[in-house]
C-alpha positions in Angstrom: 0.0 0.0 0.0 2.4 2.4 0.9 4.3 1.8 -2.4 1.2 2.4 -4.1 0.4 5.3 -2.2 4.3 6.6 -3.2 3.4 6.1 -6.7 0.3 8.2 -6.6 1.9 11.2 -5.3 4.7 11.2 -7.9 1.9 11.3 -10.5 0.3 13.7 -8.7 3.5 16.1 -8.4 4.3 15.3 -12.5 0.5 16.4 -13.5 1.3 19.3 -11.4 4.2 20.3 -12.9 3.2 19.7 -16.4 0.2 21.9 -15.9 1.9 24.7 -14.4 4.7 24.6 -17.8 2.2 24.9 -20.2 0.6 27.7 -18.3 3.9 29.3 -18.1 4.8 28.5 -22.1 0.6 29.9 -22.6 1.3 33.4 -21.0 4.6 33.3 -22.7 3.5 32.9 -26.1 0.5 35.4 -25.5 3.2 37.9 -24.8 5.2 37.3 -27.3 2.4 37.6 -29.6 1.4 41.2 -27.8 4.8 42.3 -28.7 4.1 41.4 -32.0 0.9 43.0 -32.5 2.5 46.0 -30.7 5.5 46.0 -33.0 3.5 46.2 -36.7 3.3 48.9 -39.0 -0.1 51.0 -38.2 -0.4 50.7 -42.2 0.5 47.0 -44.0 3.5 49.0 -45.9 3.4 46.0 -49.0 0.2 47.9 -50.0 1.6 51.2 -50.6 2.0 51.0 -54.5 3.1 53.4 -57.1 0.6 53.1 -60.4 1.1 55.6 -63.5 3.0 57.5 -61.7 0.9 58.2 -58.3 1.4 56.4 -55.2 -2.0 54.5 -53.9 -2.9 52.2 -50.7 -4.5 49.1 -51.8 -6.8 48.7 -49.2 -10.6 48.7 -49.8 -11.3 50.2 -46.0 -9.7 53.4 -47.0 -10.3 56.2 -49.2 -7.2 57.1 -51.3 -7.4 60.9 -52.7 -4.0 62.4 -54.4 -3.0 66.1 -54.0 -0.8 68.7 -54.5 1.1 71.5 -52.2 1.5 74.8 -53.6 3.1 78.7 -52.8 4.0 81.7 -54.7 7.2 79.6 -55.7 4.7 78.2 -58.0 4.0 80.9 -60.0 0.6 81.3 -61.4 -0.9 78.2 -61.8 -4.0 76.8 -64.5 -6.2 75.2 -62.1 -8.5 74.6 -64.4 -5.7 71.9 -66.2 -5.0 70.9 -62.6 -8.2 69.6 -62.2 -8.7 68.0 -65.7 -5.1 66.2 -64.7 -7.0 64.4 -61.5 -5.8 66.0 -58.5 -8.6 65.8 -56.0 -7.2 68.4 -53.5 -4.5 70.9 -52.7 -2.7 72.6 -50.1 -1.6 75.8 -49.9 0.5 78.0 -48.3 -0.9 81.5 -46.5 2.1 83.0 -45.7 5.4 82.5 -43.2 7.6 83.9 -40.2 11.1 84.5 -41.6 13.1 81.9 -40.1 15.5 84.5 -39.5 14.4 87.9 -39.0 10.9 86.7 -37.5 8.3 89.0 -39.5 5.1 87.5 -41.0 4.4 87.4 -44.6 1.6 86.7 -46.5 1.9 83.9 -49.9 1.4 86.7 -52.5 -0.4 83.5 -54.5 -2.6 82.1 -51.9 -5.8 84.3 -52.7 -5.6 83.4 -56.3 -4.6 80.0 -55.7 -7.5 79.0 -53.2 -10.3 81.1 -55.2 -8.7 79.1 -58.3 -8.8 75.4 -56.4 -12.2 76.1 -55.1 -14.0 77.4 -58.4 -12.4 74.0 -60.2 -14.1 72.1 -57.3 -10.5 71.4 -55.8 -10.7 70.4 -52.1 -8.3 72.5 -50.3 -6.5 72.6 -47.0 -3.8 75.6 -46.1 -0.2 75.4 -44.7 1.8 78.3 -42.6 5.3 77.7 -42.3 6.1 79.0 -38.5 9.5 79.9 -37.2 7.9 80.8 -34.2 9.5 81.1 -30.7 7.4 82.1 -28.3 3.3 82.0 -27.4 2.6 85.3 -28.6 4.2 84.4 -31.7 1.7 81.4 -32.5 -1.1 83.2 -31.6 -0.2 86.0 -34.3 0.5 83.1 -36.5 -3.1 81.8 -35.9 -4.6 84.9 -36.0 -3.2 85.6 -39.6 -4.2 81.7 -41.0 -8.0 82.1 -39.4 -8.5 85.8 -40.9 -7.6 84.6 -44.0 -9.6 81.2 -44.2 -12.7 82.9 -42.6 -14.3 83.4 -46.2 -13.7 80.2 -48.0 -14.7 76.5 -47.7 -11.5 74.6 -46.3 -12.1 70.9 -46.6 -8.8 69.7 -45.9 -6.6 69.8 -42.5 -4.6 73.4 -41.4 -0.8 72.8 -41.5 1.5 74.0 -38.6 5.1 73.8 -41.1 7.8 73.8 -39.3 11.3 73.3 -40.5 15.1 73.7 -40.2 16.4 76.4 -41.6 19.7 75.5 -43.9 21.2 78.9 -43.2 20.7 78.4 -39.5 17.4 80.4 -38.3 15.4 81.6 -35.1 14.4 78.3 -33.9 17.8 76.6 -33.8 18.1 76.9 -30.0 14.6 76.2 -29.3 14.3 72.5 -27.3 12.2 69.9 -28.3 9.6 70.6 -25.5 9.5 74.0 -26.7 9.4 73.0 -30.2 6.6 70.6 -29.0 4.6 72.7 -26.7 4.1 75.4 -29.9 3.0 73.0 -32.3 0.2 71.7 -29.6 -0.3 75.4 -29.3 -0.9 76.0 -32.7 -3.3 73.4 -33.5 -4.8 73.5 -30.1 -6.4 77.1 -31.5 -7.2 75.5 -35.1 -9.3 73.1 -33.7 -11.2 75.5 -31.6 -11.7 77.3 -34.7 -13.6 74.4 -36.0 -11.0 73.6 -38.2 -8.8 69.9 -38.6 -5.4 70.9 -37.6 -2.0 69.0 -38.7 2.0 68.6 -37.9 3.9 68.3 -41.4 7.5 66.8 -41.1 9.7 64.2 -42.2 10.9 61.5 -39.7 13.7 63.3 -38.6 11.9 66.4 -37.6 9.0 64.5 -36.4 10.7 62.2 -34.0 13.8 64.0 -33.0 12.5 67.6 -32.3 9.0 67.0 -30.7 7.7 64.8 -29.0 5.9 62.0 -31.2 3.9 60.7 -28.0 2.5 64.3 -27.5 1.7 66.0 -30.9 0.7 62.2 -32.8 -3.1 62.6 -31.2 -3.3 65.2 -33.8 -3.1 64.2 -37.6 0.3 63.9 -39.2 2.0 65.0 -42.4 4.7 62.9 -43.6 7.1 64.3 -46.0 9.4 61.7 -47.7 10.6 61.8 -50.9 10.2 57.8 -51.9 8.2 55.1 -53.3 8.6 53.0 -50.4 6.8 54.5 -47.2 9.1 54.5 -44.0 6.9 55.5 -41.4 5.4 52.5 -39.2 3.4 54.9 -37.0 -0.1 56.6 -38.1 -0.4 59.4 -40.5 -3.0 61.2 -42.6 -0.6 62.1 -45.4 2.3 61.8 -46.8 4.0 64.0 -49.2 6.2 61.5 -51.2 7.3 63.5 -54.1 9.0 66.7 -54.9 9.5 66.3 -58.6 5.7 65.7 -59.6 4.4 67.0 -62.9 0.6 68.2 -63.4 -1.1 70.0 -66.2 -1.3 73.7 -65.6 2.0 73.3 -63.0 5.3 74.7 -64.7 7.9 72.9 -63.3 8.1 70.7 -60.3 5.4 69.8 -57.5 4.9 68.4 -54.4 2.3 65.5 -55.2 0.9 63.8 -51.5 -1.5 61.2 -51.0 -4.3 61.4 -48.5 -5.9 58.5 -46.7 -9.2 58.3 -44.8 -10.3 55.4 -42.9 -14.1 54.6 -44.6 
């Protein structure tokens, strides 16, 4: 009896074990497969695809619309061609801080250019490039983009731009809290305008002078110049060319591509 007794417990103590390694092996896999789910692309990346010459997402849950960005450094522009060459929307600029003297300008083009888009039933969003540095700065900035949106139909996001300067500009000492803290600012105001507001940046800019964490729960503008997208976090749009060509465009243009989740 006792032998038999022995016996039983061993079994016991083996079922026991076995049950408690595949528990340990179940919560290990589930967390391996968490990190995994964790890890992917916001987008599936393989379905970004270039086709005649324009960059699509082959995914039936999204709509796909292409665009263009646009300033004075356009020149006058035939809108009417634009239109007839299937670009469903455009940005454009309303003017910028010099990044090194700090005054505001308005885009000489942008009244021309938005009346243009709008009468050739061209969706359009607007841009300011900001070398702003302080509070008081963004709020002029924001003054100037809502006075002069206040009379048309703006379907598309409003664009806080801001960028290094080559030549070394205003904002060069600013930290990335600061840097971070004025973009927030900036769309913070656009939204309780009633407007969509958006960060534009490529991934350097984006994830090495703000804070990605802090300014992503607003929508993103990705600029990178490839066919190939490189971003694995959430964006809106993503400006992937700056050697487009479009009927009534002389020269070069920025072509984007805008996705909507249906």
């Amino acid at each position: 009896m006792r032998k038999i007794k022995i016996g039983r417990i061993m079994i016991l103590v083996l079922v026991s074990i076995l049950i408690l390694t595949g528990g340990l092996f179940s919560i290990r896999t589930l967390f391996w497969q968490k990190n995994l789910v964790e890890e992917k692309s916001y987008y599936d990346l393989d379905l970004f695809t270039m086709e005649n010459g324009l960059m699509t997402y082959k995914d039936a849950s999204y709509d796909k619309s292409t665009g263009i960005d646009v300033s004075s450094h356009n020149q006058s522009i035939d809108w009417s061609s634009v239109k007839q060459d299937g670009i469903d929307f455009a940005m454009i600029r309303i003017g910028y801080r010099g990044a090194q003297e700090g005054i505001l300008h308005e885009d000489e083009y942008f009244n021309f250019n938005i009346q243009s888009a709008i009468k050739n039933k061209i969706k359009v969003g607007v841009y300011f490039f900001s070398s702003a540095v302080s509070d008081d700065e963004i709020d002029q900035e924001v003054n100037l983009v809502l006075r002069k949106v206040k009379n048309y139909k703006i379907d598309m996001p409003i664009v806080f731009d801001m960028e290094e300067f080559e030549q070394g500009g205003r904002i060069d000492d600013l930290t990335t809290e600061q840097k971070t803290n004025l973009a927030l600012r900036f769309c913070e105001k656009i939204k309780e305008a009633g407007y969509t507001p958006m960060i534009y940046g490529n991934l350097t800019w984006l994830y090495q002078n703000y804070d990605f964490d802090k300014i992503s729960k607003y929508s993103i503008w990705l600029a990178s110049y490839s066919s190939t997208c490189p971003m694995e976090d959430k964006f809106d749009m993503w400006q992937y060319s700056n050697k487009g060509q479009v009927d009534g465009i002389n020269g070069d243009v920025d072509i984007n591509i805008y996705l909507q989740k249906k």
